[in-house]
C-alpha positions as CSV (number, residue, x, y, z in Angstrom):
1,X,122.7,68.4,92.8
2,X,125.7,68.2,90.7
3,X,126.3,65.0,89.3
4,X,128.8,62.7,87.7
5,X,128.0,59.7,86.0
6,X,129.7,56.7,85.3
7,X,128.4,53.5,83.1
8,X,129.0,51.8,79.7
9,X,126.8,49.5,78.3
10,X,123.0,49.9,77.1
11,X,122.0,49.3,81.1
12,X,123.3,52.6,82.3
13,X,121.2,54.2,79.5
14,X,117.9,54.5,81.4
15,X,119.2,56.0,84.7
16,X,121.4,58.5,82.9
17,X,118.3,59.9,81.1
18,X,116.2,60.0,84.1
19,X,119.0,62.2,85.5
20,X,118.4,64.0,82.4
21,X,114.7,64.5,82.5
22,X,115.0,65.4,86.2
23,X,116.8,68.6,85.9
24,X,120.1,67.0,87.5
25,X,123.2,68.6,86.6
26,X,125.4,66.2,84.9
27,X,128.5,67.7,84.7
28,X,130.3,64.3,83.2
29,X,129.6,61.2,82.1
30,X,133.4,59.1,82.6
31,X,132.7,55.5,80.6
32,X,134.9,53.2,79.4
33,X,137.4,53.6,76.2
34,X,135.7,53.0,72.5
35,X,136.7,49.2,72.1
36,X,137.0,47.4,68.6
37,X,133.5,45.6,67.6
38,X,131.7,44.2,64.7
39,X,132.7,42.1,61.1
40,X,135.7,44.9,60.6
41,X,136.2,45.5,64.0
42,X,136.1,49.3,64.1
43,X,136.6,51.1,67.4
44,X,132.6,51.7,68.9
45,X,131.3,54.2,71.3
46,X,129.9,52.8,74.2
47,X,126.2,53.4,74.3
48,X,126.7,55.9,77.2
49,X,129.2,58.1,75.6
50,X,126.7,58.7,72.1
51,X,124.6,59.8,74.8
52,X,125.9,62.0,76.4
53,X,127.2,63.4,73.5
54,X,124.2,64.1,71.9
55,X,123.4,65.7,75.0
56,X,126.3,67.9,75.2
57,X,127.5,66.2,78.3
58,X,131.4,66.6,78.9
59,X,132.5,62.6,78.1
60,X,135.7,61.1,80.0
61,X,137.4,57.8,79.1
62,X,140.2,57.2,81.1
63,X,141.9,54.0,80.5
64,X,143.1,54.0,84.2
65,X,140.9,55.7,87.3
66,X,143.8,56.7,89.3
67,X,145.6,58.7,86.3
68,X,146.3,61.8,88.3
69,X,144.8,63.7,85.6
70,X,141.8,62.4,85.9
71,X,141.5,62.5,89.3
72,X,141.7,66.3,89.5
73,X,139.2,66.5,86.8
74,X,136.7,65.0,89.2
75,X,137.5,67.5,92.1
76,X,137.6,70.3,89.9
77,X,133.7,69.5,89.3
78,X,133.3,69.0,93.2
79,X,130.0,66.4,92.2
80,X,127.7,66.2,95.2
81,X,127.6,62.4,94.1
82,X,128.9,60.0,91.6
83,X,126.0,57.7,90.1
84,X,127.3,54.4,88.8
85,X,125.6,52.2,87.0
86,X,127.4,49.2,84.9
87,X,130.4,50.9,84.9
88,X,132.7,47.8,84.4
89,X,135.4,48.8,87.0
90,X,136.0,49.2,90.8
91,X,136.4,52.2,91.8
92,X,139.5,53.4,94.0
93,X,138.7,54.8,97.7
94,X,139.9,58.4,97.0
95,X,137.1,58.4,93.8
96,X,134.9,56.5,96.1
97,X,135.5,59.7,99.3
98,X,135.3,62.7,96.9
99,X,131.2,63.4,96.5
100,X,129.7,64.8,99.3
101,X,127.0,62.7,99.2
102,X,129.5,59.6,98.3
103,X,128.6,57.1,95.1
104,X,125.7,55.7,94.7
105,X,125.2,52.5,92.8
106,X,122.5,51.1,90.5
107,X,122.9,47.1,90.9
108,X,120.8,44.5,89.2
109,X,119.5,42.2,91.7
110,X,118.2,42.3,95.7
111,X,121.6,42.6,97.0
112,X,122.7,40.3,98.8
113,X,122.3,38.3,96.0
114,X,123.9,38.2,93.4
115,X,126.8,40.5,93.9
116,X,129.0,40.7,91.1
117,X,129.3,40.8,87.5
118,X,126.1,39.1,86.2
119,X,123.7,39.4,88.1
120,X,120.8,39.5,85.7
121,X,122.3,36.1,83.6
122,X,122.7,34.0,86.9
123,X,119.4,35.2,87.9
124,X,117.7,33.7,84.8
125,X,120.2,30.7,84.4
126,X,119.5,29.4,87.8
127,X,115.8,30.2,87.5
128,X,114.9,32.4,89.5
129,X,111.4,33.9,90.2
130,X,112.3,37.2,90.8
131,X,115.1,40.0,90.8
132,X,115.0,43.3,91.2
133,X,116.9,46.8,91.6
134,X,119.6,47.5,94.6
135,X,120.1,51.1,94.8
136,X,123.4,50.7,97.2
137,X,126.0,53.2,98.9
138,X,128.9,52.1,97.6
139,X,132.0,50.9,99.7
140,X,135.7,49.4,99.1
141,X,134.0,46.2,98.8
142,X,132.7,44.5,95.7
143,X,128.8,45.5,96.0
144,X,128.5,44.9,99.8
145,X,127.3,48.4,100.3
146,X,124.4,50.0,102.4
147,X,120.9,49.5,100.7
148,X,119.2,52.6,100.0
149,X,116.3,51.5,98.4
150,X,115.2,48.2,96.7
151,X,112.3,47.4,94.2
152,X,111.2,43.6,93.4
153,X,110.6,42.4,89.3
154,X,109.0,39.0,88.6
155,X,111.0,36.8,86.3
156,X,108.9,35.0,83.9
157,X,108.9,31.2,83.1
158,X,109.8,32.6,79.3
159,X,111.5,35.5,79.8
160,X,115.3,35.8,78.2
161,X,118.0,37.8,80.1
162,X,117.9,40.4,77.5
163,X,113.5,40.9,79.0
164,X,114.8,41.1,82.7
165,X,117.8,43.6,81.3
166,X,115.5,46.3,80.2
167,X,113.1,45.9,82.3
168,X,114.8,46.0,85.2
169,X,117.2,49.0,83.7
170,X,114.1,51.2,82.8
171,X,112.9,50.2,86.8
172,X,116.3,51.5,87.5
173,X,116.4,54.7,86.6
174,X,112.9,55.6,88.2
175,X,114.3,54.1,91.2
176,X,117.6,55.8,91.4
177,X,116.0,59.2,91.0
178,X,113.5,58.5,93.8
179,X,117.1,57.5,96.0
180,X,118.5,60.7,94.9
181,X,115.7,63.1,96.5
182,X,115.6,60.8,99.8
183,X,119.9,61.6,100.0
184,X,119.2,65.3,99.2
185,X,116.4,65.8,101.7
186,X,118.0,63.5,104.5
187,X,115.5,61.1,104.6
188,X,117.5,57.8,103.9
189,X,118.1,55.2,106.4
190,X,120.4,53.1,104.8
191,X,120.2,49.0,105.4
192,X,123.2,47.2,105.8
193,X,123.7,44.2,104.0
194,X,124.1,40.7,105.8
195,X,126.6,38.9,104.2
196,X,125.8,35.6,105.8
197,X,123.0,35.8,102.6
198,X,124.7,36.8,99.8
199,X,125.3,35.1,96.8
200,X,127.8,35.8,93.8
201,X,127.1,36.6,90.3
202,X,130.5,34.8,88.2
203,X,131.1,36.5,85.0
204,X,130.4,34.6,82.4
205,X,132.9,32.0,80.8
206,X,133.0,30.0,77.2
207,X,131.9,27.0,79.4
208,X,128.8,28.5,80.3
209,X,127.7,28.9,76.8
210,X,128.6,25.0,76.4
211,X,124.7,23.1,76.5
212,X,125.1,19.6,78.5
213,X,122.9,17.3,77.4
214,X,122.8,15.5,80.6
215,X,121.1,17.8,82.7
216,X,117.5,18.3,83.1
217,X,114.8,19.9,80.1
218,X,114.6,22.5,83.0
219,X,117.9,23.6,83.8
220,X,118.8,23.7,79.6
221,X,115.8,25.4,79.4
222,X,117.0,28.2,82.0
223,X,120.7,28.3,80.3
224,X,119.4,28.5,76.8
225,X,117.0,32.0,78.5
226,X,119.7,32.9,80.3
227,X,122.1,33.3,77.7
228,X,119.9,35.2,75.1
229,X,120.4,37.6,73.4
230,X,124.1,37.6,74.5
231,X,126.5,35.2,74.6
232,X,123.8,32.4,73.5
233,X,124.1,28.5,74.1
234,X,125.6,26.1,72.1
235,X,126.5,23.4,71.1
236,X,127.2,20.8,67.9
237,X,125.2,19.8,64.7
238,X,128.0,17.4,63.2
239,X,131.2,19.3,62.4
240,X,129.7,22.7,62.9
241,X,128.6,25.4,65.6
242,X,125.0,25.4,66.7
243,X,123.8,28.6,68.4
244,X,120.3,27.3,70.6
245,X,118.0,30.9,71.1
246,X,115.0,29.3,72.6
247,X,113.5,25.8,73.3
248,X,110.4,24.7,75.1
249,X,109.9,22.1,77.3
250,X,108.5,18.5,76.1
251,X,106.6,17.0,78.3
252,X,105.5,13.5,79.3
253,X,104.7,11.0,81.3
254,X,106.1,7.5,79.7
255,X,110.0,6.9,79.7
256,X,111.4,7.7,76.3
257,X,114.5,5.5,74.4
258,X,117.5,7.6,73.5
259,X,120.6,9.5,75.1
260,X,121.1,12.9,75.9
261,X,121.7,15.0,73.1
262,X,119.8,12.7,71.0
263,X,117.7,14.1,68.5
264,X,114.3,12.1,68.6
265,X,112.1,13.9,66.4
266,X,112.6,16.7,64.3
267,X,109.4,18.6,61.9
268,X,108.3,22.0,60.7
269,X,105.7,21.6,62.8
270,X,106.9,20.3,65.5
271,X,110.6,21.9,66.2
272,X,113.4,19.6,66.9
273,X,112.6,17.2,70.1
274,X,116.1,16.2,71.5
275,X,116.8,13.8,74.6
276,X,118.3,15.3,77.9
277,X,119.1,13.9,81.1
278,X,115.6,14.1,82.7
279,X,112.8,15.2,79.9
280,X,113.2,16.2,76.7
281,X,113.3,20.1,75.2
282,X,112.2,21.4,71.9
283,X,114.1,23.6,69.7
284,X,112.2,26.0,68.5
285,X,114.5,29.2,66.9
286,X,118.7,27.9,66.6
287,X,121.5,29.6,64.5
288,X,123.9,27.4,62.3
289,X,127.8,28.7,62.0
290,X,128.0,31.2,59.5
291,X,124.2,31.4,58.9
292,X,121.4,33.9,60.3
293,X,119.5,32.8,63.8
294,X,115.7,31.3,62.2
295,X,112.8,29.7,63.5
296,X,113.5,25.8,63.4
297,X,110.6,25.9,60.4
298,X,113.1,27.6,58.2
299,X,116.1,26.2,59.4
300,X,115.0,22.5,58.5
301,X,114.2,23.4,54.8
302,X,118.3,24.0,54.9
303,X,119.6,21.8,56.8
304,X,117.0,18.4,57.5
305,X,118.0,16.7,60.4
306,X,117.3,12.7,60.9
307,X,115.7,11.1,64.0
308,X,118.8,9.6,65.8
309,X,121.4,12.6,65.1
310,X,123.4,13.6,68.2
311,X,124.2,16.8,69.4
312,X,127.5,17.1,70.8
């Protein structure tokens, strides 16, 4: 089966080498452009494109799919099917027409939840149990496809986005390989998707990132997981940026004084106990602006904080 491949970040990594290992012909990888990144914001590969290049794979980056140029590349190769995976663009219906086999797509949730652009962050920020891997037959719509195949992974109580990322991209690319071989032998009976279930993934804005003080020790909890190891919550120490990587849940049983955001306690030993809404969490690892991310043991030999100090 002749393949082309298209993905971008560190997500489409696994899949692409399991087409790889599996003696698939990958005739292209198409990713998006190098982009500026870093302290002196040099252009970066994506992770794809190093890839494939150390595979000797033939590497497209168009800035626009429907640059006519491009568009005859693809025929010229004549792929039986276009894998996707994290792409970061929707494709148009003449790319979408051109495999034989169509283009298949490796999303990261049970479809239909979580369609859309984070899947795996909403997942983790609303607290899910569970996820899992949609290998879907793509259509014009915004992943509302024909499931192929589907595989369930359990979301721990203390598991970050970036744990569900790889897990569920190493999952992924077992998965899609196993899809591949049910297409090629005619043995798929594609499910179609009810809609009346779905749920959507929102990309991520600054004002996620933004830790409110008056929610719930749970639901803080689940942002702060959610949003590690990328974008990362925040919030105020004074004047400056606070980056929260992970906090554990205080428990009790007896109403404690204070106001959300509050800092009530703060030790070596004990991380930094700050009032929320309902409960109380426990900073345990935080980043200051300008400084390196530390455990809070570390961080307080720096910067000692005083019962009473408000987060903002």
């Amino acid at each position: 089966m002749k393949v082309v491949f298209m993905g971008t970040p560190d997500f489409a990594l696994p899949p692409l080498h399991a087409l790889v290992e599996n003696g698939y012909r990958v005739e292209a990888v198409v990713t998006q452009p190098d982009r500026p990144g870093g302290r002196g914001k040099k252009l970066r590969p994506p992770p794809v494109k190093t890839y494939a290049l150390q595979e000797n794979i033939q590497v497209l980056q168009p800035e626009k799919l429907l640059e006519p140029s491009f568009y005859q590349l693809l025929r010229d190769i004549k792929p039986d099917a276009i894998v996707v995976a994290a792409y970061g663009r929707i494709l148009p219906a003449r790319i979408l027409e051109l495999p034989r086999y169509g283009c298949i797509n490796v999303h990261a949730s049970m479809l239909p939840a979580y369609r859309g652009a984070a899947p795996i962050h909403r997942a983790v920020i609303n607290g899910e149990k569970e996820t899992g891997i949609t290998i879907m037959q793509m259509d014009a719509g915004l992943d509302t496809g024909d499931i192929i195949i589907q595989d369930k992974v359990p979301i721990g109580l203390d598991d970050t986005t970036g744990d569900v990322h790889d897990r569920l991209a190493e999952i992924g690319g077992g998965l899609l390989v196993t899809a591949l071989e049910l297409i090629a032998n005619g043995r798929i009976s594609p499910v179609k998707q009810d809609d009346n279930k779905s749920t959507y993934a929102h990309m991520l804005s600054a004002a996620d990132e933004i830790i409110n003080w008056e929610r719930d020790a749970l639901s803080i909890k689940n942002q702060v997981r959610g949003l590690n190891p990328w974008p990362v919550a925040r919030t105020r120490l004074k004047d400056k940026l606070l980056k929260v990587w992970r906090v554990d849940i205080q428990t009790t049983e007896r109403r404690v004084a204070g106001k959300p955001g509050q800092v009530l306690h703060a030790s070596a030993n004990r991380g930094i106990i700050v009032k929320t809404g309902s409960g109380m969490v426990i900073i345990k690892e935080l980043q200051l602006q300008g400084k390196k991310r530390m455990g809070v043991g570390d961080f307080l030999k720096g910067n000692p904080i005083s019962d009473g100090t408000e987060l903002a």
